[in-house]
N, C-alpha and C positions, 0 to 999 in steps of 0.2 A: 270540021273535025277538030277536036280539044287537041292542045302541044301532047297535053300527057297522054292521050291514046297512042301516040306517035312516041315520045321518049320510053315509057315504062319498056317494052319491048325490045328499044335500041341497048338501052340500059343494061336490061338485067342480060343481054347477051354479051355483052362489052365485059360486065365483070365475071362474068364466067369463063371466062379466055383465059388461059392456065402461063398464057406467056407476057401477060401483061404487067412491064414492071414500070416504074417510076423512078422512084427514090426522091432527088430535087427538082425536077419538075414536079413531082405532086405535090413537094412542100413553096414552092413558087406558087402556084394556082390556089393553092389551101389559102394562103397568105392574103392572096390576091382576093380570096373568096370573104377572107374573113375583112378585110378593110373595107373593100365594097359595099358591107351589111353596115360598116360603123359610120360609115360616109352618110347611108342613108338613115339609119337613125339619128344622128346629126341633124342631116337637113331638116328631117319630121318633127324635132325638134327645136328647128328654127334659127340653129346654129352654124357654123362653119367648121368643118372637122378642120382639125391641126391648129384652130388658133383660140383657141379657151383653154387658158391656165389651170391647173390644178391648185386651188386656192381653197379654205373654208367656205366661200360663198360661190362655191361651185354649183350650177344648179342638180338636183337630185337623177333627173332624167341622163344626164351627160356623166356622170357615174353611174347610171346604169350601164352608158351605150361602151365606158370604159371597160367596167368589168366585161362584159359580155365582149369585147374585143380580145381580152387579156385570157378568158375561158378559151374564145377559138382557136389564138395564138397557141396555145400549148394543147390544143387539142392536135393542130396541125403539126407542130416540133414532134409529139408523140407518137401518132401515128404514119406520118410521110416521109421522117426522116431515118425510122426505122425500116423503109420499102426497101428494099434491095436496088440496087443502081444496077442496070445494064450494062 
């Protein structure tokens, strides 16, 4: 059996829960989600995330995995932190 036959289901009943709030736990876990992906773009890249300078001779791939950290970042600040806290 596929994970996603088994998630889609759990999922989409989890977000239909009308008492389900957040606030900074979901911007904790967003944060968390978003560093995780820049980690491994990093490594696939062949690099170590947190110790390549931002310099001119930065390679092009490692501003991508920036930008695209910096997107998620403020995707998370926007959406998780305007959740309602419990």
């Amino acid at each position: 059996m596929r994970l996603t036959n088994v998630l889609v289901p759990v999922l989409s009943v989890l977000a239909g829960l009308q008492g389900a709030k957040a606030g900074l736990i979901a911007y904790g876990l967003c944060q968390t989600g978003c560093n995780s992906v820049a980690v491994a773009c990093y490594a696939a890249a062949g690099f170590t995330f947190g110790t390549v300078i931002a310099a001119p001779a930065t390679p092009a791939v490692i501003l991508g995995c920036n930008a695209a950290l910096g997107t998620c970042s403020a995707m998370c600040a926007t959406v998780a932190l305007l959740a309602p806290t419990p």
